[in-house]
Structures are given as C-alpha cells and as structure tokens.
C-alpha positions in Angstrom: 10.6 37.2 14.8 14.0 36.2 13.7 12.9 32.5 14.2 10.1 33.0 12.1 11.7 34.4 9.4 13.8 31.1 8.9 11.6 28.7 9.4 10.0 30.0 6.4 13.1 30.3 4.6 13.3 26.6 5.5 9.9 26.1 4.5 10.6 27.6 1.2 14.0 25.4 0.8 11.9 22.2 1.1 9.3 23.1 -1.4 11.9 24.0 -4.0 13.6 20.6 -3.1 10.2 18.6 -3.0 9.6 19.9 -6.6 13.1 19.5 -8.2 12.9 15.5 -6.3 9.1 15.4 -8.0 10.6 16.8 -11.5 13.3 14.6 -11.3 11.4 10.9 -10.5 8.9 12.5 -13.4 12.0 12.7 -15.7 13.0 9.2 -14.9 9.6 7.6 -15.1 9.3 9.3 -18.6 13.3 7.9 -19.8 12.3 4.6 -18.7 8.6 4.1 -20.7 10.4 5.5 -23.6 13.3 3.1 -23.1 10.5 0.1 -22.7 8.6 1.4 -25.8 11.8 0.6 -27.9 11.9 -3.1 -26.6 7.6 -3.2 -27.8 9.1 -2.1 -31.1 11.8 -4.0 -31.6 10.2 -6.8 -30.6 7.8 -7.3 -33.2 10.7 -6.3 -35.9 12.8 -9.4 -35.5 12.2 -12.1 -38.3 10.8 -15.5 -37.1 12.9 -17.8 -36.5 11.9 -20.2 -38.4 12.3 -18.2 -40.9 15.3 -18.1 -40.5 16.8 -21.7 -39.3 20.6 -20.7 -39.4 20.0 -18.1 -37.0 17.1 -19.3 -34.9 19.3 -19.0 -31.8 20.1 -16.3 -31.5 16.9 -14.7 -33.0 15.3 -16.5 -29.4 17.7 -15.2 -27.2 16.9 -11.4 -28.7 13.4 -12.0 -28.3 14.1 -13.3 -25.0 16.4 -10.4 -24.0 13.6 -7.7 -25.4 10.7 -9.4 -23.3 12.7 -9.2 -20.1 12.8 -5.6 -20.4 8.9 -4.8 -21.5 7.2 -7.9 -19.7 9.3 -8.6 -16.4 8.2 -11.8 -15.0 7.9 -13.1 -11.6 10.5 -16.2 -12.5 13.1 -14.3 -14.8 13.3 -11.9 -12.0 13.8 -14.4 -9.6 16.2 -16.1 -11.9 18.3 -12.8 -11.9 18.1 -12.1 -8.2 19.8 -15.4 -7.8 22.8 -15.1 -10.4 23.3 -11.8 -8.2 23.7 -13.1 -5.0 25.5 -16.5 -6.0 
C-alpha cells in the first residue's frame, strides 16, 4: 500500500514536470518566431543601397546579417560551424 502511494506521488511529480518542460519549450518556440519576425521587418525597412552609394556596404552586410537569422541557409551555416571549430 505504502508502495503504491508513492509511485503515484511519483507519477504526479512527472506530469507536473512534463508540463512545466512542455510550457517552457512552448515559451521558447514563441520568444524565438517573435525574435525572427523582427529580422522579416526590419529587413524590408532598410533603404537600397543603391540608393544610397556612400553607405552601400554596410547597408549589404545588415541585410546580410537580418537574412541569416530569418532564412538560415545550408552554406552560411556551414560557414559558421567552421569559424567555430577553427
């Protein structure tokens, strides 16, 4: 009886820490699209740099930096995997 009684106190344990693991990925998952929906915005917000000749540069490198984080590629990721390990 005694054995019983705390395997369903371990039973209830797991589902408490099944939901708060559940709540918590769902809470990530939610900070990230909101982080990736900034990037879309931004995206589109920067001038053209052509429009702008002086600062064409660094206009590319923004745009760059904003489609690594909203449209991950196979090769930038690959490119950053490297710089990591070397």
């Amino acid at each position: 009886m005694v054995d019983m009684e705390q395997l369903m106190k371990q039973l209830e344990e797991a589902k408490q820490k099944s939901a708060m693991e559940k709540e918590k990925a769902d809470k990530e998952k939610k900070e990230k699209e909101v982080k990736e929906k900034k990037y879309k915005e931004a995206w589109p917000a920067l001038p053209k740099p052509s429009e702008f000749p002086d600062f064409a540069e660094a206009i590319r490198k923004k745009q760059d930096e904003y489609e690594r984080h909203f449209a991950p590629s196979l090769f930038t990721d690959a490119i950053q995997e490297n710089e990591v390990t070397d």
